[in-house]
C-alpha positions in Angstrom: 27.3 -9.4 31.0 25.9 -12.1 29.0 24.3 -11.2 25.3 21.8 -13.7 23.9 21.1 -13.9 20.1 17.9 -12.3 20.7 19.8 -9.5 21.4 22.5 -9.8 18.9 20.0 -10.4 16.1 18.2 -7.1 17.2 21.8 -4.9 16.9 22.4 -6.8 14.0 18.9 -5.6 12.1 19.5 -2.2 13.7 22.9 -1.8 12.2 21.9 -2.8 8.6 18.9 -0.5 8.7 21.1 2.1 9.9 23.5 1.4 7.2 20.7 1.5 4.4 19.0 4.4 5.6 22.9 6.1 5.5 23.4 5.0 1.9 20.0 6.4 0.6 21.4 9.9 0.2 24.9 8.7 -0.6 23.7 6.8 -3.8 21.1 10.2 -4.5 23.6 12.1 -4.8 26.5 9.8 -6.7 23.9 9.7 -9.2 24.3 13.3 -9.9 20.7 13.7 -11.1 17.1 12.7 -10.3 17.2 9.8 -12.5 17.7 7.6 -9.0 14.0 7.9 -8.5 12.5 6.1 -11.5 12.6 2.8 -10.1 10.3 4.2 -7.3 8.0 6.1 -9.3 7.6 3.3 -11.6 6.8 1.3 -8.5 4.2 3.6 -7.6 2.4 3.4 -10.9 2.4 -0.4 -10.9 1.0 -0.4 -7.2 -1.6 2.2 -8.1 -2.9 0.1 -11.4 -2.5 -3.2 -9.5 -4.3 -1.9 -6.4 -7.2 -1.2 -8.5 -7.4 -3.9 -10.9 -7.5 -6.3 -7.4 -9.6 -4.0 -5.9 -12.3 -4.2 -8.3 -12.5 -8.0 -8.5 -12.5 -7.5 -4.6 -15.9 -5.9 -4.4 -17.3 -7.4 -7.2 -17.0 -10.8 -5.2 -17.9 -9.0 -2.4 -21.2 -7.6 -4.1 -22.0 -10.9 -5.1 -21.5 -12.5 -1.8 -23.8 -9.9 0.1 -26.0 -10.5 -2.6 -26.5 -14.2 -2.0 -26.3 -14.3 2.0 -29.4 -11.7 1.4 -31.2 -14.3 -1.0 -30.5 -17.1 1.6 -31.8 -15.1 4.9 -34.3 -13.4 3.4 -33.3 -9.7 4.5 -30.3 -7.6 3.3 -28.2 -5.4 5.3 -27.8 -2.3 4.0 -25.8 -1.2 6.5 -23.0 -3.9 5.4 -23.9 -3.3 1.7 -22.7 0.3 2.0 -19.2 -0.9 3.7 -18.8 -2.9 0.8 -19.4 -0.2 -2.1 -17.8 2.4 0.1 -14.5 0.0 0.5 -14.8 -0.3 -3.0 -15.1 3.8 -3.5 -11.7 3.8 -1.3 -9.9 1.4 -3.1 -10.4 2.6 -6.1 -10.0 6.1 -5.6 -7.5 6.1 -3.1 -4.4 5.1 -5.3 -5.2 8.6 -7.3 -5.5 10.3 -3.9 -2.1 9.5 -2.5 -0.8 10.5 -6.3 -2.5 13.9 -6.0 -1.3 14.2 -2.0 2.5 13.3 -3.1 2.1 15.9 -6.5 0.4 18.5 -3.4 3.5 18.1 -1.5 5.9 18.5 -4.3 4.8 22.0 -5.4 
C-alpha cells in the first residue's frame, strides 16, 4: 500500500490536534486552579473592544459610501441602507451578546 504525503500530512495534523486537544485538561489541571483561563478571558475582552472599535469605522464608511452612490444615481435604497445600520446594530452589540450568552451558561 503506497501512502502519499497528502496523506501523511493529513495523519500528521490529525495527530498534533489530537495531542493538543489531550493536553488541554492535562495543563488545567497541573495548574491546580482557574488561573489557566486568564489568557483566554483576557482574549475575549480584547476581541470584544477590537471588534467594535473596527466595527464602527466599518459602517461609518459604509454610511458614507451609501450615502454618496445615492447622490450619484439619484435614488437611495433603503432597503440596502437598513443592511448597513443593522450590520452595524450586530456588530456592535453582538460582542456583549456572546459575553452575556457565555456568563448565561456559566450560572
Amino acid at each position: 500500500m503506497r501512502i502519499d504525503q497528502s496523506t501523511m500530512m493529513r495523519r500528521a495534523v490529525a495527530a498534533l490536534a489530537a495531542a493538543a486537544m489531550l493536553a488541554v485538561p492535562g495543563l488545567a489541571h497541573a495548574a491546580g486552579s482557574a488561573d489557566w483561563v486568564q489568557p483566554g478571558t483576557g482574549l475575549m475582552e480584547n476581541l470584544e473592544s477590537g471588534l467594535v472599535q473596527i466595527g464602527a469605522i466599518v459602517i461609518g464608511i459604509g454610511v458614507i459610501i451609501v450615502g454618496i452612490w445615492a447622490c450619484f444615481t439619484g435614488h437611495l435604497k433603503w432597503e440596502r441602507l437598513g443592511y448597513v445600520i443593522l450590520g452595524g446594530v450586530l456588530v456592535m452589540a453582538g460582542p456583549s451578546m456572546i459575553r452575556a450568552l457565555l456568563e448565561s451558561v456559566q450560572t
